[in-house]
Backbone as a printed PyTorch tensor [residue, N CA C, xyz], in Angstrom:
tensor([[[ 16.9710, -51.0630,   3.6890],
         [ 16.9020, -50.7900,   5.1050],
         [ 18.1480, -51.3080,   5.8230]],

        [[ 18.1850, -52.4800,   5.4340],
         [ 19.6590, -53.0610,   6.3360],
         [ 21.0640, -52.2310,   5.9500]],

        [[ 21.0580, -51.8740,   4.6650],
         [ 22.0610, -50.8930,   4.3360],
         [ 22.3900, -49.4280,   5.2810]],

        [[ 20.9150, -48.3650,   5.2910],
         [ 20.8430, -47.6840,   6.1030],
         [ 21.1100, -48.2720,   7.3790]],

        [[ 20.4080, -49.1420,   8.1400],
         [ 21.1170, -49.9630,   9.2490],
         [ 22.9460, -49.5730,   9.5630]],

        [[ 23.5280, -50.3120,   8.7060],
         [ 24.5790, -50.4040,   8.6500],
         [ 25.8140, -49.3860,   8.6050]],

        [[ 24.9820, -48.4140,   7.7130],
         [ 25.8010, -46.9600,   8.1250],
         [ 25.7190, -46.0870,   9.0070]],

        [[ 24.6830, -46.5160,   9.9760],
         [ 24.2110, -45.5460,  10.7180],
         [ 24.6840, -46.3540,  11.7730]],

        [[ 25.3470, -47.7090,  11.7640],
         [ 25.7770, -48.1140,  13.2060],
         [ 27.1240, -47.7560,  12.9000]],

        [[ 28.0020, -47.8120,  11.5160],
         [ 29.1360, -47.3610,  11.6290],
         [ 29.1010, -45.6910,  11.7650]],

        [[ 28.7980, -44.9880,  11.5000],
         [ 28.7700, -43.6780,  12.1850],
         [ 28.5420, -43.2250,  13.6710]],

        [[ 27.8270, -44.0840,  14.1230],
         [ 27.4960, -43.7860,  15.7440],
         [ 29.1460, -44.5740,  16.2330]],

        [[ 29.2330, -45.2660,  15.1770],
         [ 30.8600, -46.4310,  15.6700],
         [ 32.0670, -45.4030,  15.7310]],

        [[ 32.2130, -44.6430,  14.8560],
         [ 32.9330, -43.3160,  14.2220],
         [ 33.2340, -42.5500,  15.2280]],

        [[ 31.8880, -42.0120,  16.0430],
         [ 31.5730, -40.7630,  16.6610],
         [ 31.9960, -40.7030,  18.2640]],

        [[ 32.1150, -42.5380,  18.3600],
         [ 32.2630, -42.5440,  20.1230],
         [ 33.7430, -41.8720,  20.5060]],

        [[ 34.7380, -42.0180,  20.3010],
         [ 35.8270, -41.4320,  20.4290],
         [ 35.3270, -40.0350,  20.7520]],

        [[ 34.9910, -39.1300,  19.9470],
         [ 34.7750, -37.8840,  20.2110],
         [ 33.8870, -37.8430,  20.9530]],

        [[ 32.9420, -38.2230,  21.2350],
         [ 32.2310, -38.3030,  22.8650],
         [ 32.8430, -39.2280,  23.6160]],

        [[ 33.6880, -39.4520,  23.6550],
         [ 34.2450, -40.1660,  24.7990],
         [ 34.5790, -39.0480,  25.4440]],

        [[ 35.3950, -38.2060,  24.5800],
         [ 36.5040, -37.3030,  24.5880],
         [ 35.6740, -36.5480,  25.4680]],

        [[ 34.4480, -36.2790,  24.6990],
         [ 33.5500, -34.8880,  25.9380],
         [ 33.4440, -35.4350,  27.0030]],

        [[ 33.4590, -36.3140,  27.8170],
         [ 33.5000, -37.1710,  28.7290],
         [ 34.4650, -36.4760,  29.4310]],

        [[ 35.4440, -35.9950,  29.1460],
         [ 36.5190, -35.8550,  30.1290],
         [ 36.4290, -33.5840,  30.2550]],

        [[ 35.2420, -33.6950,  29.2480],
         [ 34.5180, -31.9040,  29.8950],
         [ 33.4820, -31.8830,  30.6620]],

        [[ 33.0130, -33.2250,  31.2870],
         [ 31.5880, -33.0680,  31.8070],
         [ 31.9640, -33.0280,  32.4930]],

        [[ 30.9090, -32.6300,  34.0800],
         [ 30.8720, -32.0330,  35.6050],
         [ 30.2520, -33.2860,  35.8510]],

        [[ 31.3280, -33.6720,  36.3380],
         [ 30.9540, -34.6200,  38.4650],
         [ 29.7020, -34.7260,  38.9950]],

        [[ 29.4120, -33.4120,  38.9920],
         [ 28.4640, -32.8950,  40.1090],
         [ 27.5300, -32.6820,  39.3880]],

        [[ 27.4330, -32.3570,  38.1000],
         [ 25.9530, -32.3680,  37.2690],
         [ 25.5890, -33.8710,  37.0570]],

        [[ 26.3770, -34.5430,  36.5050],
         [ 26.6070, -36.2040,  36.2980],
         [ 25.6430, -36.5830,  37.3590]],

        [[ 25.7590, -36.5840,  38.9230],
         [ 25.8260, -36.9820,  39.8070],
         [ 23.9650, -36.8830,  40.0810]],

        [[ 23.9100, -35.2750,  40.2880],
         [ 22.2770, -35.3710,  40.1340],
         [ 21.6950, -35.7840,  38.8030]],

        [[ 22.0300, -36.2510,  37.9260],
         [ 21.1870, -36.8570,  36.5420],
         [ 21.5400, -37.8200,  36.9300]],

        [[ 22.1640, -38.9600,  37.2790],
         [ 22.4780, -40.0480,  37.5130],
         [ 21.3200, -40.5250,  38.7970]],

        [[ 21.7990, -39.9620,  39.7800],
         [ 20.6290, -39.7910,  40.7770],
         [ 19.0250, -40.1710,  40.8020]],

        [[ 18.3750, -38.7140,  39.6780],
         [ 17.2750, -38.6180,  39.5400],
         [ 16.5420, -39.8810,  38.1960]],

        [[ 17.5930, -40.4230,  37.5700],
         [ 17.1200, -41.2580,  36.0400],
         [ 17.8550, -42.7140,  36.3530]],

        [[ 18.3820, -43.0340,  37.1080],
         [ 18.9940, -44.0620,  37.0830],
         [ 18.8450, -44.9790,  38.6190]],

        [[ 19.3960, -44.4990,  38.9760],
         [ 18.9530, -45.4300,  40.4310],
         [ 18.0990, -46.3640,  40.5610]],

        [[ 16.4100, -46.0280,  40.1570],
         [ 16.0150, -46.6580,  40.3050],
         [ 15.8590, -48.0510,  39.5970]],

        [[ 16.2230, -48.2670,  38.4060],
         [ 16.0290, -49.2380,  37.6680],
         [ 17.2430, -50.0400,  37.8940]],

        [[ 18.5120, -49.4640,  38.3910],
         [ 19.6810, -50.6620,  38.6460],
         [ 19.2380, -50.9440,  39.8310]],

        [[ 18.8440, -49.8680,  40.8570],
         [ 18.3100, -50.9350,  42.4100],
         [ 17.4820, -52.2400,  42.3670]],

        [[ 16.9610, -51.6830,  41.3070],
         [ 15.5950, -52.7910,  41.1610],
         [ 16.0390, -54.1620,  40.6120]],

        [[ 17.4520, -54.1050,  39.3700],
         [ 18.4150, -55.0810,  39.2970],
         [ 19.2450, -55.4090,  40.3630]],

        [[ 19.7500, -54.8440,  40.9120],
         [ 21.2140, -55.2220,  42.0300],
         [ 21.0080, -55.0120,  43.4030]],

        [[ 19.6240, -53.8950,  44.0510],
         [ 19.5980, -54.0240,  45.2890],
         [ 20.0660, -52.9400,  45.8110]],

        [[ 20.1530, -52.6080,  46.5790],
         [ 20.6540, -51.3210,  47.4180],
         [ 19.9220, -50.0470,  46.6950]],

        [[ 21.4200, -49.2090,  46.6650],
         [ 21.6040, -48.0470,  45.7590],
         [ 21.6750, -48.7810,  44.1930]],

        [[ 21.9620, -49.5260,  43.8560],
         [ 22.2810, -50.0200,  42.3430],
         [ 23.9030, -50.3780,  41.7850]],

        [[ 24.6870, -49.3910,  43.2630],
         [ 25.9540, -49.1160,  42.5460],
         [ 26.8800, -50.4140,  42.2320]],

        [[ 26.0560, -51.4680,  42.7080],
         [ 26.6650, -52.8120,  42.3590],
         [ 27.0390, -53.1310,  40.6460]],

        [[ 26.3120, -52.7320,  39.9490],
         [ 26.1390, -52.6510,  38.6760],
         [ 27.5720, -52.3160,  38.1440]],

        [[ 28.4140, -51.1060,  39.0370],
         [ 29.1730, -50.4930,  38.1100],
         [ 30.6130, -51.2560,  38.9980]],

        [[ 30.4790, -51.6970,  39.8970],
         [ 31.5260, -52.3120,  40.5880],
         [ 31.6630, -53.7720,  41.0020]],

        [[ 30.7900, -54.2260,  40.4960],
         [ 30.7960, -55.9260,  40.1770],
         [ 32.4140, -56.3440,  39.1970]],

        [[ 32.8370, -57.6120,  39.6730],
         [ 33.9530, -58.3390,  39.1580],
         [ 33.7650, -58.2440,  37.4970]],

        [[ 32.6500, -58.5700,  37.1220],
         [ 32.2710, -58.7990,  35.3900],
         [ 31.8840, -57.8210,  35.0780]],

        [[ 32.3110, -56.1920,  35.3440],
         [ 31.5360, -55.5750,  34.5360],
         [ 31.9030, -54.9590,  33.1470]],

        [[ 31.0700, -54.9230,  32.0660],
         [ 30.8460, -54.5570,  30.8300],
         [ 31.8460, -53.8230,  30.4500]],

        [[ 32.1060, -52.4670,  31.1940],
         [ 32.3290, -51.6880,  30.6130],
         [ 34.1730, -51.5630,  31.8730]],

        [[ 35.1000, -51.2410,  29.9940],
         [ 36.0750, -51.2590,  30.3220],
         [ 37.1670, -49.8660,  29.4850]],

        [[ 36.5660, -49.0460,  29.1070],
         [ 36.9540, -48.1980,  28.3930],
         [ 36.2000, -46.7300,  28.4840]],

        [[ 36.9090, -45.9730,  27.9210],
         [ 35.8920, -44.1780,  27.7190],
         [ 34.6610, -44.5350,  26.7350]],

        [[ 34.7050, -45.1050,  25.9170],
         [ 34.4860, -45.4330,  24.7870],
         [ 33.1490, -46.0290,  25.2770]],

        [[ 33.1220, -47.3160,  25.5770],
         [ 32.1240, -48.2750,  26.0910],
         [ 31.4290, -47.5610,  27.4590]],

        [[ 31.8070, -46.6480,  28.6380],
         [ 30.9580, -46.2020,  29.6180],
         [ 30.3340, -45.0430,  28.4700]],

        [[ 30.8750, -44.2310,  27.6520],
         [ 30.2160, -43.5830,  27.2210],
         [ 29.2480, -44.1020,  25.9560]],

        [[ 29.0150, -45.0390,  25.2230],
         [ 28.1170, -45.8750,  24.7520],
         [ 27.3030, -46.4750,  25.9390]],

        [[ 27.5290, -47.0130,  26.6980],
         [ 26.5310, -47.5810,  27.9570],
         [ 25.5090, -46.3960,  28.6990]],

        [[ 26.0480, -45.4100,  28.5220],
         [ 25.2390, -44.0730,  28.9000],
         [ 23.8150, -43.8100,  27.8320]],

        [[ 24.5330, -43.7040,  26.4170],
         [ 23.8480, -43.3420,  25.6100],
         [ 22.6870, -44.2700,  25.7500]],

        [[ 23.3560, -45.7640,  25.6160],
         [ 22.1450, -46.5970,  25.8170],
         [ 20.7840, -46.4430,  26.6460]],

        [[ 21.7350, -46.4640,  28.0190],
         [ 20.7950, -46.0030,  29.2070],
         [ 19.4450, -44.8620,  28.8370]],

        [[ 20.0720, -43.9450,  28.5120],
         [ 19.6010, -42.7600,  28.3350],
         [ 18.2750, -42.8290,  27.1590]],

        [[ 18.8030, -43.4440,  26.3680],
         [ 17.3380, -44.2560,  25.4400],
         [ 16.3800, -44.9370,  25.9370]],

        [[ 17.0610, -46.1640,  26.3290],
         [ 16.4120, -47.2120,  26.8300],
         [ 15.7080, -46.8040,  28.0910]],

        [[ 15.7900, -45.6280,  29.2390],
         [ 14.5960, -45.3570,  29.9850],
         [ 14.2340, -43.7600,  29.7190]],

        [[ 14.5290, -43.5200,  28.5260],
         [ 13.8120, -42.2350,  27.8160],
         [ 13.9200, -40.9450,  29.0030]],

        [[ 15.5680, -40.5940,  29.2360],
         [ 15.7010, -39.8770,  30.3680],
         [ 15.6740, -38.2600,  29.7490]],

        [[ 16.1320, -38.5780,  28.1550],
         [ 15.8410, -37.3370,  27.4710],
         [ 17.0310, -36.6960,  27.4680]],

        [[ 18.1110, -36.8770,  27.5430],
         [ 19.2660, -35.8460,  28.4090],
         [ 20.3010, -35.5660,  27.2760]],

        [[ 20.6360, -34.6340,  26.8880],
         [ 21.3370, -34.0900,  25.8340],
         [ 22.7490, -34.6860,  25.7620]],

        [[ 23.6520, -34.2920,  24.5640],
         [ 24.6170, -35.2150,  24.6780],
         [ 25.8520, -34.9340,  25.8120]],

        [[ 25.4540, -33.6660,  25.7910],
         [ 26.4830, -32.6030,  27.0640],
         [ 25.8100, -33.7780,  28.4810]],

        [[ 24.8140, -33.5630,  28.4630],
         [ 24.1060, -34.2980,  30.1410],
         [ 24.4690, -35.0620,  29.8950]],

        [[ 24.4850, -36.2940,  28.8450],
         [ 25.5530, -37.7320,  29.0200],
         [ 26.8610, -37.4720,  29.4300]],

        [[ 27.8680, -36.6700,  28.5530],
         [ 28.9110, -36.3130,  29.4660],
         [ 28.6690, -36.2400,  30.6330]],

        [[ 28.0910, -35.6470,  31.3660],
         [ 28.2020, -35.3160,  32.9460],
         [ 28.1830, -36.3020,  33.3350]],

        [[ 27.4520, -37.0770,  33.3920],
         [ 26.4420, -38.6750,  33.7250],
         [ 28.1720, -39.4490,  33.3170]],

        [[ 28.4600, -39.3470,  32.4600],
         [ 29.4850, -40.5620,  31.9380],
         [ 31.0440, -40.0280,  32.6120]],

        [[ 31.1240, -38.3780,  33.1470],
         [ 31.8510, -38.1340,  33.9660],
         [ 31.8510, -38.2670,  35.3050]],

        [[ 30.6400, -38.6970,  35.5430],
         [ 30.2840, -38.7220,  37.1130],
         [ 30.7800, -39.9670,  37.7980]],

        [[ 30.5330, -41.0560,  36.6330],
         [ 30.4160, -42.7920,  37.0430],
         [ 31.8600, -42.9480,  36.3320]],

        [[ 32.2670, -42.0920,  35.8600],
         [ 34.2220, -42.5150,  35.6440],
         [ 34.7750, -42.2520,  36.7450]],

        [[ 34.7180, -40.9030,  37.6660],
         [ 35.2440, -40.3460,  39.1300],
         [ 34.9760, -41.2680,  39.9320]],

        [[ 33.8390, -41.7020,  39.8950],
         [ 32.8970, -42.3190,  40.9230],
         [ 33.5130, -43.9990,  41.1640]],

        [[ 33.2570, -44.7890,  40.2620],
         [ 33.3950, -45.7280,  39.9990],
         [ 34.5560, -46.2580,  38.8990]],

        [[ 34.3450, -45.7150,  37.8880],
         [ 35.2000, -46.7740,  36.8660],
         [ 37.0150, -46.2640,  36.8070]],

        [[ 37.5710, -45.0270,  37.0800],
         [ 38.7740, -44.6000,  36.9000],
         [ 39.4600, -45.0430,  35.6040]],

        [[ 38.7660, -44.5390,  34.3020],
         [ 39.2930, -44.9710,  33.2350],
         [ 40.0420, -43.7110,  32.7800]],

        [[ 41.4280, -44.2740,  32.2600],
         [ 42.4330, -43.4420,  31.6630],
         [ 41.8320, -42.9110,  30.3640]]])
């Protein structure tokens, strides 16, 4: 099991580059309403407001294509938003325009 473990985190390790990459084909504006409707509420409920503190705080996490687009995927598990890997693009293009301006 830990073996399988292990290849299956280096393959998802492999793969982020090339979804990073789709990252820079996703829509703004699709991003924007999936972000909207699956997310908001659970960072408000951390940070207050709208949530958008999360992505514009001094310490935040994520500093690369690479890592916002792993932080998506996460998201996207972790509150079972369901959203295909194209809808992460959008979502991970939305909060790069929006917020992060990563090269």
């Amino acid at each position: 099991m830990k073996a399988f473990l292990a290849t299956l985190s280096l393959t998802l390790l492999a793969a982020t580059p090339a979804i990073a990459e789709s990252m820079d084909k996703g829509d703004a504006r699709i991003g924007k309403t999936l972000h909207d409707k699956s997310c908001i509420a659970c960072h408000a409920s951390k940070f207050g407001e709208d949530g958008s503190m999360m992505y514009s705080r001094a310490d935040r996490k994520v500093t690369s294509k690479q890592q916002l687009t792993a932080r998506v995927k996460a998201c996207n598990n972790n509150v079972g938003a369901g959203w295909f890997p194209e809808e992460e693009a959008h979502v991970a293009a939305y909060l790069n325009a929006t917020y992060y301006h990563l090269k």
